[in-house]
N, C-alpha and C positions, 0 to 999 in steps of 0.2 A: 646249745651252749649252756655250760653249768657254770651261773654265777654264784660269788660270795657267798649273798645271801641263800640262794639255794641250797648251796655246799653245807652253810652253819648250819641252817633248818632241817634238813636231811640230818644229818651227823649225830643231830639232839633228838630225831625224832617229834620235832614239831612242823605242826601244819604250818600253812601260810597262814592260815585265819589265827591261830593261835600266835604267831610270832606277830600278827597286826596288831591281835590284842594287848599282846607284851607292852608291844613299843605304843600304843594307844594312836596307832596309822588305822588309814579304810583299809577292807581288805583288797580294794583294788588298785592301791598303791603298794601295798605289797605285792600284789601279783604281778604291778608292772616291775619292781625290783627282782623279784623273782627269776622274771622271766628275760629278764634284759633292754626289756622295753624303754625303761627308766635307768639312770643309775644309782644304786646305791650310795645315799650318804654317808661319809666318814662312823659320824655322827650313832647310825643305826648299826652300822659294822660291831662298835664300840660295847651297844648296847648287846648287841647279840654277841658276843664275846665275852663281857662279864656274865652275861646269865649261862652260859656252858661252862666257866670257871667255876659258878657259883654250883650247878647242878654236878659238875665236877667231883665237887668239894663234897657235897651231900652224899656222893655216891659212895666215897672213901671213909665218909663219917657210919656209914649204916654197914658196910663190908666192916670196920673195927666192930662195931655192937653186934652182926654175927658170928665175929672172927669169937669174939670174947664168951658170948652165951655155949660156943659149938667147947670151948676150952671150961667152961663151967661147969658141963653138964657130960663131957668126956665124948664129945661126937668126933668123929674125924673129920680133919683139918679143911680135908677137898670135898667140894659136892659129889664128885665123880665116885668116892669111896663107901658113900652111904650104905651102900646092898652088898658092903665084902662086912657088916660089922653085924648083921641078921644073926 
């Protein structure tokens, strides 16, 4: 069974230990959310939902600063196109 939590953690590419340490849980309550054992709090849903908005966010802020440096420096637009500009 793939819970909530599992699904957010996965999606973000974070560990259990990592999202325990996030939300400042043992990692054995995270593993019981994890795993269905326990259920997940509202609460840590919430949490783990602003930090994927937030990593989100980060991810779109650093795509403009390559979009911008690849337009400065005359690279093309796509990664895919780098070895047609050789």
């Amino acid at each position: 069974m793939t819970t909530m939590f599992k699904l957010v953690c996965d999606s973000y590419g974070l560990s259990v230990r990592e999202a325990a340490k996030f939300l400042d849980a043992k990692p054995d309550t995270a593993k019981s959310w994890s795993s269905g054992r326990n259920p997940t709090p509202e609460s840590v849903i919430d949490k783990l939902t602003w930090l994927s908005v937030r990593i989100d966010v980060a991810a779109r802020e650093e795509l403009l600063k390559i979009e911008e440096t690849r337009a400065k420096h005359g690279l093309p637009e796509k990664s895919g196109d780098w070895h047609r500009r050789r």
